[in-house]
C-alpha positions as CSV (number, residue, x, y, z in Angstrom):
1,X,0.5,-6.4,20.3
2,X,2.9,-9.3,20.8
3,X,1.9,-10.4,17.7
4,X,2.8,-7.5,15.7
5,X,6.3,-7.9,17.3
6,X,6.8,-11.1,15.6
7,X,5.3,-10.4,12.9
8,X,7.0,-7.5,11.5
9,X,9.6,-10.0,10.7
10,X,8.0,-11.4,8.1
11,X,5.2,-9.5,6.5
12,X,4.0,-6.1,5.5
13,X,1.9,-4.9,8.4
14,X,-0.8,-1.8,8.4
15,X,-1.5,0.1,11.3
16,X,-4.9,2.0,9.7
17,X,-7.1,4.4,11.7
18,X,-10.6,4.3,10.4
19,X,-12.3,7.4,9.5
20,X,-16.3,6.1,8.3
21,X,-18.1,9.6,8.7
22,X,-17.3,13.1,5.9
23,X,-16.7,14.6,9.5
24,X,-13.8,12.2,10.4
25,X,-14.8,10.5,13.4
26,X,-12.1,8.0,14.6
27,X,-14.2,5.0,15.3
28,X,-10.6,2.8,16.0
29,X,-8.1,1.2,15.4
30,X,-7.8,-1.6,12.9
31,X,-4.1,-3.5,12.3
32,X,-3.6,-5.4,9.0
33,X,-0.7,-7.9,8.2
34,X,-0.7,-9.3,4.8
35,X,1.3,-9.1,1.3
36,X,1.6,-7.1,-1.4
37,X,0.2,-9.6,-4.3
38,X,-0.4,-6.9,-7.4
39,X,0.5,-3.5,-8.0
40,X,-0.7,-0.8,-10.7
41,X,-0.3,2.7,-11.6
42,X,-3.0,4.7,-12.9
43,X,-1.7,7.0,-15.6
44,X,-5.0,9.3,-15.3
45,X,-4.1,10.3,-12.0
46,X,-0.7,9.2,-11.6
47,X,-1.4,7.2,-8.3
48,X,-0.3,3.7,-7.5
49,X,-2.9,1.2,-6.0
50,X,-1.7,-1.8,-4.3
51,X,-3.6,-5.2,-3.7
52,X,-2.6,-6.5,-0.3
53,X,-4.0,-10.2,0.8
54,X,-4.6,-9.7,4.0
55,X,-3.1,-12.6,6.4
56,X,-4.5,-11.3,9.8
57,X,-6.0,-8.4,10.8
58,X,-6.7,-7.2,14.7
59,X,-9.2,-4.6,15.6
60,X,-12.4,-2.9,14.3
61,X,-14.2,-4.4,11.5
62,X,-11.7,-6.9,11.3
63,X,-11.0,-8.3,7.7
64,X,-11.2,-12.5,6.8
65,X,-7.8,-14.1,6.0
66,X,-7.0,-13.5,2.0
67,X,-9.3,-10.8,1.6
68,X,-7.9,-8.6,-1.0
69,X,-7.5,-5.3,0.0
70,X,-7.2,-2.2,-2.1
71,X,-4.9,0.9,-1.1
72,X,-3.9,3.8,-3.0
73,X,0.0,4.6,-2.9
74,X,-0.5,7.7,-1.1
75,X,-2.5,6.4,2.0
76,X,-0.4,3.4,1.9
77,X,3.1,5.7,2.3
78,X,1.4,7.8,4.9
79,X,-0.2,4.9,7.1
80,X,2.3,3.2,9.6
81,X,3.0,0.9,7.1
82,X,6.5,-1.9,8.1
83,X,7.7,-3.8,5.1
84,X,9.9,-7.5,5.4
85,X,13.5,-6.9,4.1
86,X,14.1,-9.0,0.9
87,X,17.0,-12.0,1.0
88,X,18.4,-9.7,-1.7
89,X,17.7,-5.6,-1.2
90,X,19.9,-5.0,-4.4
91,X,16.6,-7.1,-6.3
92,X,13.8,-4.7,-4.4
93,X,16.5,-0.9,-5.9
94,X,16.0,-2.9,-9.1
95,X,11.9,-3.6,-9.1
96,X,11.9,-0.1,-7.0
97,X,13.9,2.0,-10.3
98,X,11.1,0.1,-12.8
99,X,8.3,1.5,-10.7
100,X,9.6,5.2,-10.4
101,X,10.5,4.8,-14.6
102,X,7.1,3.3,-15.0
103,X,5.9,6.6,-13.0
104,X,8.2,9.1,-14.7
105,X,6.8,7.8,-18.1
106,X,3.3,8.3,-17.2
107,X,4.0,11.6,-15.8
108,X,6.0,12.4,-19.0
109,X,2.8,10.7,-21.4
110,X,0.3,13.3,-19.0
111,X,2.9,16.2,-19.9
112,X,2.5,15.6,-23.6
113,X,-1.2,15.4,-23.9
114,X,-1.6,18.6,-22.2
115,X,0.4,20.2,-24.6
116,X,-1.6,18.7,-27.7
117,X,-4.5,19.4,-25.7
């Protein structure tokens, strides 16, 4: 786990825990570093998904370097998930208040279609 230490400097790092079977089975442990390269929120059902190019993984069914991986918002905020700070955090409140207005729009949108609905 040295690696993780030095990493977490850098990079966005998963810790995930594997669940394969409907009964929820931990198989292992699998550990992801990598980026955040696109990010999109689905107005249907009002969940962000995040593409994340992996850089190294450690683990169970361990992923190839810049293998784009897909995770919804919701597992993403609830998985031991460490993010780099940015040179500038007042430019990550800035991209951060466009997301949540992006989200309170498509919330608002959803709103108004079940009432013409």
């Amino acid at each position: 786990m040295e690696a993780e230490k030095n990493f977490i400097q850098d990079h966005l790092l998963l810790s995930i825990v594997k669940k394969m079977q409907k009964s929820g089975k931990i198989v292992g442990r699998r550990t992801v570093a990598g980026q955040v390269v696109k990010e999109s929120y689905g107005t249907a059902k009002q969940q962000h998904t995040f593409t994340i190019e992996v850089l190294w993984c450690e683990g169970i069914q361990k992923l190839p370097p810049l293998y784009p991986l897909l995770v919804k918002g919701r597992n993403l905020y609830r998985l031991m998930t460490l993010r780099q700070r940015w040179v500038n955090e007042e430019d990550r409140v800035k991209v951060l208040s466009e997301k949540h207005g992006r989200g309170a729009a498509a919330r608002k949108m959803e709103d108004f279609k079940s009432l013409i609905t």
